[in-house]
C-alpha positions in Angstrom: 0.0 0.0 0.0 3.1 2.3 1.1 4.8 1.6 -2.3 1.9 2.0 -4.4 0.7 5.7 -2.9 4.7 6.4 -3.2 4.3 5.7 -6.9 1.4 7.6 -7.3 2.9 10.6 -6.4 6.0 10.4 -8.1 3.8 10.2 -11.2 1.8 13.5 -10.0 4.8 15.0 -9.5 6.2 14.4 -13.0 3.7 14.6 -15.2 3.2 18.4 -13.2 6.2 19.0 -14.6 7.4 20.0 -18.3 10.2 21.9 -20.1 9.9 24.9 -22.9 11.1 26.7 -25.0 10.3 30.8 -24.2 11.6 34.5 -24.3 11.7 35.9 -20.9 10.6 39.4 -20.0 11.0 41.4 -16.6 7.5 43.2 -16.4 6.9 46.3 -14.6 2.9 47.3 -14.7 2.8 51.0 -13.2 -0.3 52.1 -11.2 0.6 55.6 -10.3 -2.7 56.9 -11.4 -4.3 57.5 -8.3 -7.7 55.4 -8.4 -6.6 52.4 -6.7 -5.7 51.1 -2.9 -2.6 49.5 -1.4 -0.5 48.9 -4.1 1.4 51.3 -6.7 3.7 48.4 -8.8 3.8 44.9 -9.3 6.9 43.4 -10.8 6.9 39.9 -12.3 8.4 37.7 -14.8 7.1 36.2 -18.0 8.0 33.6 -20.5 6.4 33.5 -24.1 6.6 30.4 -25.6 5.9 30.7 -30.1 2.7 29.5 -29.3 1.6 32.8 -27.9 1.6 31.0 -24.6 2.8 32.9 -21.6 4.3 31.4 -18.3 4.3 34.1 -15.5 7.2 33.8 -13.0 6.4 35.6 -9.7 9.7 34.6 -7.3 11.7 37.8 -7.2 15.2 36.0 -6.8 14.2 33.5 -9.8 12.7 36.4 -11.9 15.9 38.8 -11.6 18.1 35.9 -12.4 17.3 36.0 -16.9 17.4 38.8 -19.1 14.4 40.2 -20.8 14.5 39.1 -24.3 16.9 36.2 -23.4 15.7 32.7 -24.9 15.3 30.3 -22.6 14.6 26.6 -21.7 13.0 26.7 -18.5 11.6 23.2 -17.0 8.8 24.5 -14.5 6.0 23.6 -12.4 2.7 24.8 -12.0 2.2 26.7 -8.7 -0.8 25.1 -6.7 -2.2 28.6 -6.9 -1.5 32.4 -8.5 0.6 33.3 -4.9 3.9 33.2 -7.1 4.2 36.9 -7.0 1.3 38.9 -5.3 -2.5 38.2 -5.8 -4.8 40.7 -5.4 -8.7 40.5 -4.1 -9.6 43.5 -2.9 -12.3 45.0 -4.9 -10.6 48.5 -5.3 -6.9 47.4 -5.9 -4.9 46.9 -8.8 -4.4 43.5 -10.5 -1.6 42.2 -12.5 -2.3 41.4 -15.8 -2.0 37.3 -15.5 -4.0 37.9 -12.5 -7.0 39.4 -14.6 -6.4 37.0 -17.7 -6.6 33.9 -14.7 -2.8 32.4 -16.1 -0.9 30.6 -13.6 2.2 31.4 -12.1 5.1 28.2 -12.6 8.3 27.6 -10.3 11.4 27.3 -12.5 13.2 23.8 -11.4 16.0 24.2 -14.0 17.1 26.6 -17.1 19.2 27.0 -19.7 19.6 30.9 -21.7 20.2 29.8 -25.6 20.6 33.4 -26.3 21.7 36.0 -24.0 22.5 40.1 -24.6 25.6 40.6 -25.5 28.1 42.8 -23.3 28.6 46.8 -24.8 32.2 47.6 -25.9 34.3 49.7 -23.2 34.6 52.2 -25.6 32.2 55.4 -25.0 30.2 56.1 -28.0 26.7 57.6 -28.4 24.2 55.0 -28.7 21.2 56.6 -31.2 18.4 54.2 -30.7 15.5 53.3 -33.2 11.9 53.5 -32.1 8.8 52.2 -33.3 5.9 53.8 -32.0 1.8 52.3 -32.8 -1.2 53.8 -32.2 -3.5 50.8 -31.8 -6.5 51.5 -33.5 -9.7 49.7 -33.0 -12.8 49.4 -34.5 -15.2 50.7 -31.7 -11.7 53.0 -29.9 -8.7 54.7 -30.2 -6.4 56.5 -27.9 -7.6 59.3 -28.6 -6.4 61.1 -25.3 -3.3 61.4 -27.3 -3.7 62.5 -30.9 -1.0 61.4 -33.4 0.7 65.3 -34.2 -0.1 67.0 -31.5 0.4 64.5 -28.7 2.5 61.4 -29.9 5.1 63.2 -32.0 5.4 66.2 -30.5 5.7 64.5 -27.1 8.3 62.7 -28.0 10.7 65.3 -30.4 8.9 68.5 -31.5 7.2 70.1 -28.3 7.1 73.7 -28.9 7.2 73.9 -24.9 10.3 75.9 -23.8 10.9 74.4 -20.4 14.3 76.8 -19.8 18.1 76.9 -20.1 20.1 73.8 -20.4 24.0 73.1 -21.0 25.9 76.4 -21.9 22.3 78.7 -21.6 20.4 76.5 -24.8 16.9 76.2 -24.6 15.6 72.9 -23.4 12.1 71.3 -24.9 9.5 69.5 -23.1 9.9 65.8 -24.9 10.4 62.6 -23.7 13.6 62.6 -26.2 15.3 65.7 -24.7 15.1 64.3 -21.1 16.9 61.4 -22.0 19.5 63.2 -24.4 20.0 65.7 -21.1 20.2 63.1 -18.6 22.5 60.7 -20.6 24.2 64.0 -21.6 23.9 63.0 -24.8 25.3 59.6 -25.0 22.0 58.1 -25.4 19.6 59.5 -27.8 16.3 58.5 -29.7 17.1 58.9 -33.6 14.5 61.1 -34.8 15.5 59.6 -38.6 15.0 56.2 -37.0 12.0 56.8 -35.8 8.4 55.4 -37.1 4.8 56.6 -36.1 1.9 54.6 -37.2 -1.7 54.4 -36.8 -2.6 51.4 -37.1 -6.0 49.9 -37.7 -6.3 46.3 -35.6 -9.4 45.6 -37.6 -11.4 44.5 -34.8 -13.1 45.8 -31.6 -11.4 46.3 -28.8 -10.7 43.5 -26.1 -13.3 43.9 -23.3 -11.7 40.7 -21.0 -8.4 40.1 -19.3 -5.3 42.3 -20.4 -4.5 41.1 -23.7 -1.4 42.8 -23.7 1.1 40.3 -25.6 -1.6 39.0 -27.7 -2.3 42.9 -28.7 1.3 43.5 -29.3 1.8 41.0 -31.5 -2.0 41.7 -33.4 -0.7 45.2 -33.9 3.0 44.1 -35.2 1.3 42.2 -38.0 -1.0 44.7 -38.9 1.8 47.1 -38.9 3.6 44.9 -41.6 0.6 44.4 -43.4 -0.1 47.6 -43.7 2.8 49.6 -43.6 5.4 47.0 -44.6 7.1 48.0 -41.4 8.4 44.7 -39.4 8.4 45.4 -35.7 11.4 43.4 -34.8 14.3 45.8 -36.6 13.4 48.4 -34.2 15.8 48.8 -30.6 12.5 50.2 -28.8 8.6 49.3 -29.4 5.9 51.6 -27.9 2.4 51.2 -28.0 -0.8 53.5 -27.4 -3.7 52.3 -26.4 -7.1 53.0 -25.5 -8.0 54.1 -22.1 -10.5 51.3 -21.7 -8.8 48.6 -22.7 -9.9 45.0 -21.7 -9.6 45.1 -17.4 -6.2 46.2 -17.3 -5.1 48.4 -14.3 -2.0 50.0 -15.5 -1.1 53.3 -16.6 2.0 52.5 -17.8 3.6 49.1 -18.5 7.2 47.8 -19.9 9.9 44.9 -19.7 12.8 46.1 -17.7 16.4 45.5 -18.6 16.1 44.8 -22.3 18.6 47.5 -23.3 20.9 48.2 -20.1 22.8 51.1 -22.0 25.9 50.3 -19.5 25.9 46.1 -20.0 24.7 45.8 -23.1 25.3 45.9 -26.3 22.8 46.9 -28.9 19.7 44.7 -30.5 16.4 44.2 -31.9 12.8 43.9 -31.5 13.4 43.2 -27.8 11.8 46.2 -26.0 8.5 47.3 -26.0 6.3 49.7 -23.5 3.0 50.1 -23.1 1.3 54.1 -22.6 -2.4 54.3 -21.1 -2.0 57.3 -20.2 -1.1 61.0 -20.9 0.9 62.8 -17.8 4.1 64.4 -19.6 7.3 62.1 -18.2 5.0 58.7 -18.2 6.8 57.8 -21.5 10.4 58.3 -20.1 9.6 57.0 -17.2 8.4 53.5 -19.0 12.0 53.6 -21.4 13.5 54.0 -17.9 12.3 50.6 -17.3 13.7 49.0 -20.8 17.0 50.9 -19.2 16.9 48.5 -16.1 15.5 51.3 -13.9 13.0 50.5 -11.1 12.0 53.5 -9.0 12.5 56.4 -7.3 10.7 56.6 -3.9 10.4 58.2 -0.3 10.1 55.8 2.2 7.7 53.5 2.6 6.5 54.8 -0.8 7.5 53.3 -3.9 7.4 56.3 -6.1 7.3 59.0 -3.4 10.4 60.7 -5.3 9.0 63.6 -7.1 12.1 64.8 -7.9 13.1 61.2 -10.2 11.0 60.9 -13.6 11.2 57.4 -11.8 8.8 58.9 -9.1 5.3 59.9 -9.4 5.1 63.6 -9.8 3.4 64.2 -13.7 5.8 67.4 -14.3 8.8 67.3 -16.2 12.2 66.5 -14.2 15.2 64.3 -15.2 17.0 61.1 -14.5 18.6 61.1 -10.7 22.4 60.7 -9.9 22.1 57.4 -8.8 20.1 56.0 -12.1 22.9 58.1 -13.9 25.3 56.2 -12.7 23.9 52.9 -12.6 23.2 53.7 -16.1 26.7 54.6 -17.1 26.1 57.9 -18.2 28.2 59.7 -16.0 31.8 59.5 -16.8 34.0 57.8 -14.0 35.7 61.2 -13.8 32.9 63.3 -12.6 32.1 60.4 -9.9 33.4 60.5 -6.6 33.9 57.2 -4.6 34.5 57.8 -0.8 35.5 55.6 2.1 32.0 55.6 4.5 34.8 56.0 7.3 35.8 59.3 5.8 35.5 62.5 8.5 36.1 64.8 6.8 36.6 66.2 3.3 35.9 69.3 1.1 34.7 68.7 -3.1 32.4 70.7 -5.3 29.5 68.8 -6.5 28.5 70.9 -10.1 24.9 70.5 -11.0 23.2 67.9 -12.5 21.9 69.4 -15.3 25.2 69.2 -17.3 29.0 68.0 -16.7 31.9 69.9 -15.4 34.4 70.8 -17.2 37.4 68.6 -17.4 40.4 69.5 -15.2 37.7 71.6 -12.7 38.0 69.0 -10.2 34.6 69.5 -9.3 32.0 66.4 -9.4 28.1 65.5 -10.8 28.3 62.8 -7.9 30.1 61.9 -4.5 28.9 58.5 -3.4 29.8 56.1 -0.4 28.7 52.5 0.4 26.2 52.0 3.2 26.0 48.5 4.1 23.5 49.0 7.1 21.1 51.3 4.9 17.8 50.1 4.9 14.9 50.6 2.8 11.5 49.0 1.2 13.4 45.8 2.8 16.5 45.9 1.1 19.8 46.3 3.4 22.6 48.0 1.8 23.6 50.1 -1.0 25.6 53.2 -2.4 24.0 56.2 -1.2 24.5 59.4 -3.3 25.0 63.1 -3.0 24.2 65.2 -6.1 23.5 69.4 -6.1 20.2 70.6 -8.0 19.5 74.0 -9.7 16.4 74.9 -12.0 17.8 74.0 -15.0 17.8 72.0 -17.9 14.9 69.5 -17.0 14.7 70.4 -13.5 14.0 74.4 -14.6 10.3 73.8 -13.4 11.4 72.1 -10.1 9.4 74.9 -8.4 6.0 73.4 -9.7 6.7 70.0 -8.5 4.5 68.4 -5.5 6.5 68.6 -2.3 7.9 72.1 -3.4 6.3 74.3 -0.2 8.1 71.8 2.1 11.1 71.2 0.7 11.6 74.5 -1.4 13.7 72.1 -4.1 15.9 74.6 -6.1 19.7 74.8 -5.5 19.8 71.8 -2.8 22.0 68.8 -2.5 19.9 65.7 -2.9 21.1 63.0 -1.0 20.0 59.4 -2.2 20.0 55.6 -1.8 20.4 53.4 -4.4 19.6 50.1 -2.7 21.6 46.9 -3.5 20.7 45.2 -6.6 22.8 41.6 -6.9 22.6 42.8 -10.9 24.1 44.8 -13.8 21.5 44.7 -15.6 18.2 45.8 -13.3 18.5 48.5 -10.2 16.4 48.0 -7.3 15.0 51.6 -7.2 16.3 54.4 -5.1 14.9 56.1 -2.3 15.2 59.6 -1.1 16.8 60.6 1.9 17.4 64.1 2.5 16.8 67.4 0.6 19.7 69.8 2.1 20.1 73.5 2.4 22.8 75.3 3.7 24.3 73.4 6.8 22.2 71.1 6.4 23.1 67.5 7.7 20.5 65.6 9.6 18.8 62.2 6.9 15.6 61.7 9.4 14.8 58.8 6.8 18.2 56.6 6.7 17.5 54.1 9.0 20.6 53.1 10.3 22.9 53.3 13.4 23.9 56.3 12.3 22.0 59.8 13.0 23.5 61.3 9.5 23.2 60.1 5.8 26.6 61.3 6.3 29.6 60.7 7.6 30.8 62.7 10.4 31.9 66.2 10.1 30.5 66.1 6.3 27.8 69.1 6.7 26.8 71.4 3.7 28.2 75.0 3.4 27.0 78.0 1.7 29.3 78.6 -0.3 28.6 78.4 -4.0 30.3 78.7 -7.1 28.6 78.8 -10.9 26.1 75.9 -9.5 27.9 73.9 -7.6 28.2 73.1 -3.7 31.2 72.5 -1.4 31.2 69.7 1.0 
């Protein structure tokens, strides 16, 4: 009887068990939006087999461990129920999309990565990206909250909106392109002459069920060849508009994360794509800030509290933090200051953000120390950055931005944690620890043994010179 309910199970437990063929995405569904409880992100991972099927991956070790667009053999089991991840029953909270399409979630038992990213040359050299972007356009909807001209094209390259003075007093616009172009300053642009706007027509009513996303994608792709002769896979980035209503999904914004790390890898094709619901100015960078490897900017316990970070939740324009910078590998190891956390004292000008010192100045965009006690949204350790902020470039507006009456934003030094990741590829967010003015010192939100997100004797002076700050 023993041996016979032992055999049994061995049998349940194989035949639960399988091996396939997928590409693997990191996906990031966004919820900043304001209408729902609890929640503001849900991270998970997903792997799309040819057959259009998709098995969701909700471990966070297991999930961070592939590459999006990385083919993989994965043999997996089926979870006994949709926990892998985060499941979701309260009537006014966000779901994930597998949650609202009822998918499963699977454990990964063993993998293998047929294809992988390839590592970027050492060599600094601007990366000029191609973009495909679709209007999806259904029989019975459209986006419409973002026309084609006025909204989709303009948003991204030719805003007439003057937002201020950037690098050397030039004007800086109000586009999704020129934020990245001035945070990356300028070694990562989006090639305007690369670029390809479509409506397309899907040729069908919209879905009214689940969130169709993948299967909507891929619809629109072949519509977009069909009708435009334009094959979605040549293109380094893939965005997609779609209609407010659209099925029961919850985002407002939704992307794979990691598929172009512009500091690990090296460039390809049709592995990036984002998804826009919605129409708040920096929602688009924020989403390619994902496909960067980016997760995001927040003030304890809030995820996106940050409204300083396009990686945060306010809607106005701002930039890229120091701390993404750097992960990202925009900031030249010059300009980047690496202190000892035991350092007492010690004088350096931080220049602002906005643009890079001059070479030979011996002034800095960045000064950052490692913290291994820092803690924050339960992650211990990490680098924790000090950067110095004036209204300019991206950040000429900073006076509009929620937060400002409290924290009076202009001409501080921003002091930041960019929690330990484990990965080159994807960050782990950053949270925000203290907004300093002259003499400031105190970091009321580091929680660690130490009363200062500083080291002793570290304490900001007033003295100032063309935008920068001594320390």
């Amino acid at each position: 009887m023993i041996a016979t309910v032992l055999i049994a199970a061995a049998a349940h437990l194989a035949a639960a068990t399988e091996t396939v063929k997928c590409v693997y995405d990191l996906v990031n569904e966004d919820f900043a939006d304001g209408t729902f409880d609890k929640i503001e992100a849900v991270n998970y991972g997903v792997c799309r087999t040819r057959q259009g099927r998709s098995l969701h991956i909700g471990d966070w070790k297991t999930m961070r461990s592939f590459r999006s667009g990385d083919e993989l053999t994965l043999t997996v089991r089926k979870d006994d129920s949709a926990t892998g991840g985060r499941s979701s029953n309260m009537q006014n909270e966000a779901k994930a999309m597998y949650e609202l399409n009822g998918e499963d979630t699977y454990t990964v038992l063993e993998s293998l990565t047929s294809t992988s990213a390839k590592a970027r040359p050492e060599s600094r050299t601007t990366d000029a990206r191609s973009v495909l972007v679709i209007r999806m356009i259904y029989d019975d909807s459209s986006p419409d909250y973002c026309p084609m001209e006025s909204c989709v094209k303009d948003g991204m390259y030719d805003s007439s909106t003057t937002l201020g003075s950037g690098y050397l007093g030039t004007p800086v616009t109000g586009t999704t392109a020129s934020v990245i172009s001035e945070s990356s300053y300028g070694s990562l642009t989006f090639d305007k002459g690369q670029t390809t706007f479509l409506d397309v027509r899907m040729e069908k009513t919209s879905p009214t069920s689940g969130c169709p996303t993948y299967e909507e994608m891929w619809h629109a792709d072949v519509k977009a060849e069909q009708q435009f002769g334009v094959e979605a896979n040549t293109f380094r980035h893939r965005e997609y508009f779609v209609p407010l209503v659209f099925g029961r999904c919850s985002f407002s914004g939704l992307a794979n994360v990691g598929c172009q790390n512009p500091a690990t890898q090296a460039a390809r094709v049709g592995r990036c794509w984002s998804i826009i619901r919605g129409t708040h100015p920096t929602l688009r960078a924020h989403e390619f800030g994902h496909n960067f490897g980016l997760f995001h900017g927040g003030l304890d316990p809030d995820d996106y509290g940050d409204q300083i970070s396009v990686m945060g939740n306010d809607r106005a324009f701002r930039a890229y933090t120091a701390p993404d910078r750097d992960f990202l590998g925009w900031i030249p190891s010059e300009f980047v200051r690496l202190m000892s956390p035991q350092t007492v004292s010690y004088r350096f000008t931080l220049h602002a953000l906005h643009e890079l010192p001059q070479p030979g100045s011996g002034q800095f965009t960045t000064v950052k120390f490692w913290c291994d006690s820092c803690q924050s949204q339960g992650v211990t350790g990490g680098h924790v950055y000090l950067s110095f902020l004036t209204p300019q470039g991206h950040y000429s507006q900073m006076s509009s931005l929620q937060g400002n009456s409290q924290y009076q934003y202009a001409n501080k030094v921003y002091v930041h944690l960019q929690r330990r990741s484990g990965s080159t590829d994807y960050g782990r967010g950053t949270a925000r620890l203290a907004v300093l003015g002259n003499g400031g010192h105190s970091c009321p939100r580091l929680r660690r043994p130490l009363d200062s997100c500083v080291p002793p004797g570290w304490r900001h002076r007033a003295r100032r010179r063309q935008h920068s700050r001594t320390r």
